[in-house]
C-alpha positions in Angstrom: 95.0 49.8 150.1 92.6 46.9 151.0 89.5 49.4 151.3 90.6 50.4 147.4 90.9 47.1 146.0 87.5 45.9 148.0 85.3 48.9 146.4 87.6 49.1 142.7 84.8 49.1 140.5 85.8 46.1 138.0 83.3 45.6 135.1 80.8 42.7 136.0 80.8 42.7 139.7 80.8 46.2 142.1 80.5 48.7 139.2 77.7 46.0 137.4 75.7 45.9 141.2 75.4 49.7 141.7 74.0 50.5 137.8 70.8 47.3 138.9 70.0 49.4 141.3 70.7 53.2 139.9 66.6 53.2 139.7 66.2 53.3 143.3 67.3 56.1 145.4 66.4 53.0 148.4 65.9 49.3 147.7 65.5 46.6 149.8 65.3 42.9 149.3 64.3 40.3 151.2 65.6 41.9 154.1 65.5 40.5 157.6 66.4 41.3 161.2 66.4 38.9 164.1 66.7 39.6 168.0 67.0 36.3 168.8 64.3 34.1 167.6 62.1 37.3 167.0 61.9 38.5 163.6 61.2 42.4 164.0 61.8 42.8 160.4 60.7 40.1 158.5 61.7 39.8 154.6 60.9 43.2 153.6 61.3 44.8 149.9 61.1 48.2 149.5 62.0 50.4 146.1 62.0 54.2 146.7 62.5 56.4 143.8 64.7 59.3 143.9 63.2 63.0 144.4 60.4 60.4 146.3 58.5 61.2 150.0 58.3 57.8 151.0 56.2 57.0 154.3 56.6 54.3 156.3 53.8 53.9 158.5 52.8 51.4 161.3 52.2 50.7 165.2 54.7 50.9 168.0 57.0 47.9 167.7 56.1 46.9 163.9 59.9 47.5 162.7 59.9 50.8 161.4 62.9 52.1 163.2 64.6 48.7 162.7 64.5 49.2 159.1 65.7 52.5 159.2 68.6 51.7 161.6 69.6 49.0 158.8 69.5 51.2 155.8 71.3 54.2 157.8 74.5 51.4 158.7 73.5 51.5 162.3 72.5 47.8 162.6 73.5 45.1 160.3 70.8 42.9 158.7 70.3 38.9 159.9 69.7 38.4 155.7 68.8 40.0 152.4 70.5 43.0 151.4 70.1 46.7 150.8 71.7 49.4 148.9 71.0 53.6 149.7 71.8 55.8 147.1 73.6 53.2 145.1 75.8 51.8 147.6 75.5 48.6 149.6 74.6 49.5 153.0 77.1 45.9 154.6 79.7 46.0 152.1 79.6 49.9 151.7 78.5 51.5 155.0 80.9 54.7 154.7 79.7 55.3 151.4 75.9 55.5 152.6 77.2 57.6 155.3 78.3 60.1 153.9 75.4 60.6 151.1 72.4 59.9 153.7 71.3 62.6 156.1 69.6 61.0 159.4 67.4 62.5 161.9 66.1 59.8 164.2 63.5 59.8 167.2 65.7 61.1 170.0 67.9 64.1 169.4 71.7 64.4 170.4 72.3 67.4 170.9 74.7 69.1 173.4 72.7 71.9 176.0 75.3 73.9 176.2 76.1 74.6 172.8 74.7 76.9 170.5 72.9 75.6 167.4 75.6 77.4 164.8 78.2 76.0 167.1 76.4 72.2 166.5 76.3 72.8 162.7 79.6 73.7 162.2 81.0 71.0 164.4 78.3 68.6 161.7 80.3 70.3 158.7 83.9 69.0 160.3 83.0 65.6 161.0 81.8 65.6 157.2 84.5 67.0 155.9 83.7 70.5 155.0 85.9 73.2 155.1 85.4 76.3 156.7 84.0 77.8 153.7 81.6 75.5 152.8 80.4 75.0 156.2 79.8 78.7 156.5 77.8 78.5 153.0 76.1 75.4 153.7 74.8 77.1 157.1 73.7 80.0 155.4 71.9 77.3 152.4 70.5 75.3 155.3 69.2 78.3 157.4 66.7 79.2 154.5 65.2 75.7 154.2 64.9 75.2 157.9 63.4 77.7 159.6 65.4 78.6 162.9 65.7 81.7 162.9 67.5 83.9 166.4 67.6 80.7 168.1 70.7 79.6 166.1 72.8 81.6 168.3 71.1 80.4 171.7 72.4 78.0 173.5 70.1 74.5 172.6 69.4 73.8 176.1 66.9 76.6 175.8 65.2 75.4 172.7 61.7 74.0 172.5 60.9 70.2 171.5 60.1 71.6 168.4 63.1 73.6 167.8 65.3 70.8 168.5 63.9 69.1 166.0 64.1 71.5 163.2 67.9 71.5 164.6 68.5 68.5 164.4 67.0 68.2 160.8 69.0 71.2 159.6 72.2 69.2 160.9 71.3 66.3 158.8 71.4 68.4 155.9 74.7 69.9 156.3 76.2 67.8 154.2 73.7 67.8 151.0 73.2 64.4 151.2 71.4 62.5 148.4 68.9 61.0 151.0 67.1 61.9 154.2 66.1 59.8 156.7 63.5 61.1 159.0 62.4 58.6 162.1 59.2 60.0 163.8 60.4 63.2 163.5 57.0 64.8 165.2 56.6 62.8 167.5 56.0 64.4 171.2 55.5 67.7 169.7 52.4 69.6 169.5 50.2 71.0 166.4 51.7 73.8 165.7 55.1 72.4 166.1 54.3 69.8 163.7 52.8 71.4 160.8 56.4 74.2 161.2 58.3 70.6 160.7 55.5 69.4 157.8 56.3 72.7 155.3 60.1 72.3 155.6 60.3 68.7 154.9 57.5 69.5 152.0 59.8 72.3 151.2 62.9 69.9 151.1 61.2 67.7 148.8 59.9 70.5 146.2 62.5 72.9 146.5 65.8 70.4 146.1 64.5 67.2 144.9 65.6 65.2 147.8 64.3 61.9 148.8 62.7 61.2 151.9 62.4 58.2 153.7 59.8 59.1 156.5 58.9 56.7 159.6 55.4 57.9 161.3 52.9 56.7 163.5 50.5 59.5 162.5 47.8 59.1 159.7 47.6 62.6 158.5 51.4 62.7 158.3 51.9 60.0 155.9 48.6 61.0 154.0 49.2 64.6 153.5 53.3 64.1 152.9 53.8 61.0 151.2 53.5 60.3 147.5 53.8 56.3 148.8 53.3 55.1 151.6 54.5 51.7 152.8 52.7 49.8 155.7 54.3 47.7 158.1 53.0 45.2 160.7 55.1 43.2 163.2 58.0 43.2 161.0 56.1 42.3 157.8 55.4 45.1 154.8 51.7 44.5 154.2 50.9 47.0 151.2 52.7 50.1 149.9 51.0 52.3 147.0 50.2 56.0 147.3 48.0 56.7 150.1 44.8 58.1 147.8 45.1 55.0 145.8 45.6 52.4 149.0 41.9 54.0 150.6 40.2 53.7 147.2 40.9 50.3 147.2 39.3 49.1 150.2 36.3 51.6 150.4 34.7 54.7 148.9 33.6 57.8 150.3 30.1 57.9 152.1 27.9 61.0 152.2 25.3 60.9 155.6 22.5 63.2 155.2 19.7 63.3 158.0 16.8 64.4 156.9 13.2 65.3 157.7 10.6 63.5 155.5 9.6 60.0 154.8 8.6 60.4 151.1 11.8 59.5 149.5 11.4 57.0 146.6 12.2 59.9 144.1 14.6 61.1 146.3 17.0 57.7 145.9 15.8 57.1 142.1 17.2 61.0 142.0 20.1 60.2 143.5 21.6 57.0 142.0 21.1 58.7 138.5 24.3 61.4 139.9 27.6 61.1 137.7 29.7 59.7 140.6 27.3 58.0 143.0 27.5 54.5 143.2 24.6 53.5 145.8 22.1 55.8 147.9 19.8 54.0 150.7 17.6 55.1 153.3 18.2 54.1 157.3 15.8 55.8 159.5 16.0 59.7 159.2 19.4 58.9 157.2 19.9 58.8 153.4 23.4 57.1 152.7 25.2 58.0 149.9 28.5 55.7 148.2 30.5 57.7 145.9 33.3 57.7 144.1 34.5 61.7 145.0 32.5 62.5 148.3 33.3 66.3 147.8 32.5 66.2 143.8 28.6 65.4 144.6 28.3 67.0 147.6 26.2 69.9 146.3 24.5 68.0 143.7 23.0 65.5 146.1 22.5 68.6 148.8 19.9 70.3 145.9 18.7 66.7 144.7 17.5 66.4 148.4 15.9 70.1 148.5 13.7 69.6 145.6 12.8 66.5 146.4 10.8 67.9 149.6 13.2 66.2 151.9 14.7 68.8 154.4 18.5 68.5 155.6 19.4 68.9 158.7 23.0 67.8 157.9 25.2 65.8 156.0 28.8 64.8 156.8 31.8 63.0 154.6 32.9 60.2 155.7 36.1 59.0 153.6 38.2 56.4 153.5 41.9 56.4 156.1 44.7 54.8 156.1 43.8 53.2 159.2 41.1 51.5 157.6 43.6 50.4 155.3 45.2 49.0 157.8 42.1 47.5 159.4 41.3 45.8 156.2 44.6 44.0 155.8 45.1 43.4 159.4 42.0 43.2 161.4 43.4 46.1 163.6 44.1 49.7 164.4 47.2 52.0 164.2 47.6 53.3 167.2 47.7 57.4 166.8 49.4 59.2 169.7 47.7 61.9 171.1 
């Protein structure tokens, strides 16, 4: 009866809460967690919209995983507050529960189990009946792709198909939010890109919003529509990751060539819709531009008839990680 009365929805105080933050399928504000006198998360806002790939990304020990352990109800913030799916993750941690799916770094999974035998135990502890755990199995099945091996025991699955296991358990449920900590971590390429098109597929196929945590570049680049970047506890710049490299640099053409006689050649090439500066460095011509793969060819030909022969020319465009080196004076660390 007390859990009733502390979550009845009376008009101007629970009920008023949840519709401020109805816009965000995540918010955070101000949010803070101490160990101690060490701040690994230090006053961090986040908004995530729903139907939203959201990547976190930053170095070992930054406080990604210490975020996502506070929005999932599995550690308790030192200050600020948070709410997931529209519920208050401190005052309303059963109520996140249930509409969050998690899949964090290390996997529990029993060996001796099979993985249709782990999803149906999933389905119980959520509530499902047998029904809709044997329909939800079947739904899950076609976005995660385990194929024969549902019906193995796990112990002899792959790293990578414990993951897509363990992914395809935190989606049992339909939850309104997935949470995926360094879900490729450890495995190798193949692996990885098999996990990239089903959490792509997630996203396109049901709408659902994904809070990703990843050390790796490409990840966060090729699955995010934002990304947010965190250092030692602090979030340092979120935007979407095309717009965060355009705003620190632009892409840089390299051509080496054979020829000294290029005054026309540079006059030619700064007159190109899109470049922004060419100059000559030894046997290199280096050209700034706003789309490196837009002028590409244009420059290439501008080159030829100019009587200046290429021997090669390579793209250089901007990273994340020199995002982060502009903003921190550092590197992400990419595992290898």
């Amino acid at each position: 009866m007390q859990d009733a009365v502390r979550y009845m929805e009376v008009p101007g105080t629970v009920s008023e809460a949840k519709s401020a933050r109805s816009d965000a399928a995540i918010r955070a504000e101000g949010l803070v967690r101490r160990f101690g006198s060490h701040a690994a998360v230090d006053g961090v806002d986040l908004a995530v919209r729903p139907g939203e790939i959201y990547g976190f990304l930053g170095p070992n020990g930054a406080g990604k995983s210490t975020v996502v352990r506070m929005l999932c109800t599995l550690l308790g913030p030192s200050e600020g507050s948070a709410w997931v799916a529209g519920r208050d993750v401190v005052r309303e941690p059963q109520a996140v529960r249930i509409r969050i799916g998690v899949a964090l770094q290390e996997a529990a999974l029993d060996d001796l189990q099979t993985g249709r035998e782990l999803l149906r135990l999933q389905g119980r502890l959520f509530g499902l009946t047998s029904v809709q755990i044997k329909q939800r199995i079947a739904e899950v099945l076609r976005v995660v792709d385990i194929g024969d091996a549902v019906d193995r025991r796990v112990g002899t699955y792959s790293g990578g198909m414990k993951r897509r296991l363990d992914l395809a358990m935190a989606l049992i449920h339909n939850p309104e939010v997935l949470f995926l900590d360094e879900p490729t971590t450890g495995l190798d390429p193949a692996s990885r890109a098999t996990v990239w098109e089903e959490v792509t597929r997630l996203n396109h196929e049901l709408g659902m919003t994904i809070f990703l945590t990843t050390q790796y570049l490409e990840e966060a680049d090729v699955l995010a529509h934002r990304v947010g970047i965190i250092n030692r506890g602090k979030l340092v710049t979120e935007g979407a990751p095309e717009t965060l490299k355009r705003s620190i640099a632009n892409d840089l053409l390299v051509a080496d060539v054979v020829g000294y006689d290029d005054a026309e050649a540079l006059t030619r090439l700064v007159r190109l819709p899109g470049v922004l500066s060419a100059t000559r460095e030894g046997t290199r011509i280096a050209v700034q531009a706003l789309d490196g793969s837009a002028v590409l060819s244009p420059v290439a030909i501008t080159l030829a008839e100019t009587h200046l022969e290429v021997r090669s020319i390579t793209i250089r465009t901007p990273s994340l990680d020199d995002v982060f080196m502009a903003l921190t004076g550092d590197h992400i660390e990419t595992p290898v």
